[in-house]
Each structure stands twice: as structure tokens, then as C-alpha cells.
N, C-alpha and C positions, 0 to 999 in steps of 0.2 A: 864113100862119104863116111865123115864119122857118124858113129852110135851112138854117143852122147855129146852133149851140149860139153861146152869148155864154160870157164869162168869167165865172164863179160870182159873184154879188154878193148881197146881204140886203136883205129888202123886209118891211116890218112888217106886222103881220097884216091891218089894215086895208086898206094898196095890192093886197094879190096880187087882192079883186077887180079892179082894174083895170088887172093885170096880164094876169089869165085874159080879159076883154073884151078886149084888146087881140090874142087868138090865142096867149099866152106859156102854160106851163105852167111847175109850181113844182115841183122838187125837195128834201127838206129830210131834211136831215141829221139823224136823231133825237138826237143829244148837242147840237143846237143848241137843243133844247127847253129844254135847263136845268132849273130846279129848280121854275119858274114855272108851267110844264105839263108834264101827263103826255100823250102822246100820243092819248087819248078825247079829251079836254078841247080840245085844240089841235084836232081834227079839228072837233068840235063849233063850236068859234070860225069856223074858218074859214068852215066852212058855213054859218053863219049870218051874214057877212059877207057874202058871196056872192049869199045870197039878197036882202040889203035891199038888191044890185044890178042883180038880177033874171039871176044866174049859176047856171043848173045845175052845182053839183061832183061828180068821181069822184075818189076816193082809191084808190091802189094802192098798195100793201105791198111792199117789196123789202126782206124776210126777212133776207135771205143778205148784204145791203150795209147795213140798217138805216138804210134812207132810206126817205119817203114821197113819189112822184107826186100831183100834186096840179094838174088840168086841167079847164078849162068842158066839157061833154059834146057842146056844138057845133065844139067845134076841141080836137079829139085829135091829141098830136102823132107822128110815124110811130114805130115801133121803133126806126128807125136814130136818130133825135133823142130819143128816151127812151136810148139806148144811149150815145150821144155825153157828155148830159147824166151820168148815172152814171158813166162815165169821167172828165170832167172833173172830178165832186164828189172821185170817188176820188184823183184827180193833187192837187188841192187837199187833202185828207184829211193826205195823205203829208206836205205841206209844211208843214199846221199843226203836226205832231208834233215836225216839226223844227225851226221857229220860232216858234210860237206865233200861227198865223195866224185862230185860232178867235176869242181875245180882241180882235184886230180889226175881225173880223167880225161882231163880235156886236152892234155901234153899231145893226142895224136886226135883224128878227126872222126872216126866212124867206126864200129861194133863188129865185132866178128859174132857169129856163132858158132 
């Protein structure tokens, strides 16, 4: 797995399995869901993607920041990279509100970390 967090970028629902084979885990903003899906549904998708890759997923809930983790059950990432990752979305958060960073970000569907 990597040691450090990358720069927040968007990965459609289809690549994050081969994002999660690869060791990455996905954090996603839930206002990046739009209007297209509601959160069951999105979770549903994803797992299902997953699976016709032969990817066990765990979803974790971050309540309080309204973001979903989103990781293969064989490469969990540590705390400190779960924490890193939510940091980052958060600093990015900040800057779309001020420039409108969301609507660029939007060209693909879902967060690498």
C-alpha cells in the first residue's frame, strides 16, 4: 500500500475495483453522489463492481465529515492514511467552496486515496 495519501482525484465507479486490487482505498465525498445516486444505491453499485472482480468491500461511514471509506478487506489502509485521506478531502472541500472545484471534479465519479 502506499505511505502517503495522493492528491484527491475522481475515478468512476467502474475503475475503483481496480483501484481497491491495486492496495488504494477510496474515500467519497457524499455531495459528489449528486442527484444520480443516493448513498444505498451507490454502495450497492460499487459492491457489485467489486465483486465481478473478485474484490471483497468494507464501507465505513464518516458521519461527522460525510464521507464514505471505501477498501478491499485484504489491504486495509492504517488510521494514519484513513486520516491523512479525510484531511486532504477536507483541505479540498474548503477550496471547492471557494472556487468551484467540485464541478471540475465531477468529469469522473469517485475519490481515490
Amino acid at each position: 500500500m502506499a505511505e502517503r495519501v495522493t492528491e484527491p482525484y475522481l475515478v468512476d465507479l467502474e475503475a475503483i475495483a481496480g483501484e481497491l486490487q491495486r492496495g488504494k482505498w477510496c474515500v467519497y465525498l457524499h455531495e459528489w453522489l449528486g442527484d444520480d445516486y443516493d448513498l444505498p444505491s451507490w454502495r450497492d453499485q460499487v459492491a457489485a463492481a467489486a465483486e465481478r472482480s473478485g474484490i471483497e468491500v468494507c464501507f465505513i461511514e464518516i458521519p461527522r465529515k460525510d464521507m464514505t471509506l471505501v477498501a478491499n478487506v485484504r489491504a486495509l489502509p492504517s488510521f494514519e492514511q484513513v486520516t491523512e485521506s479525510v484531511a486532504a478531502l477536507e483541505h479540498y472541500r474548503g477550496l471547492a467552496a471557494g472556487r468551484g472545484w467540485r464541478g471540475a471534479a465531477t468529469r469522473r465519479q469517485g475519490l481515490r486515496g
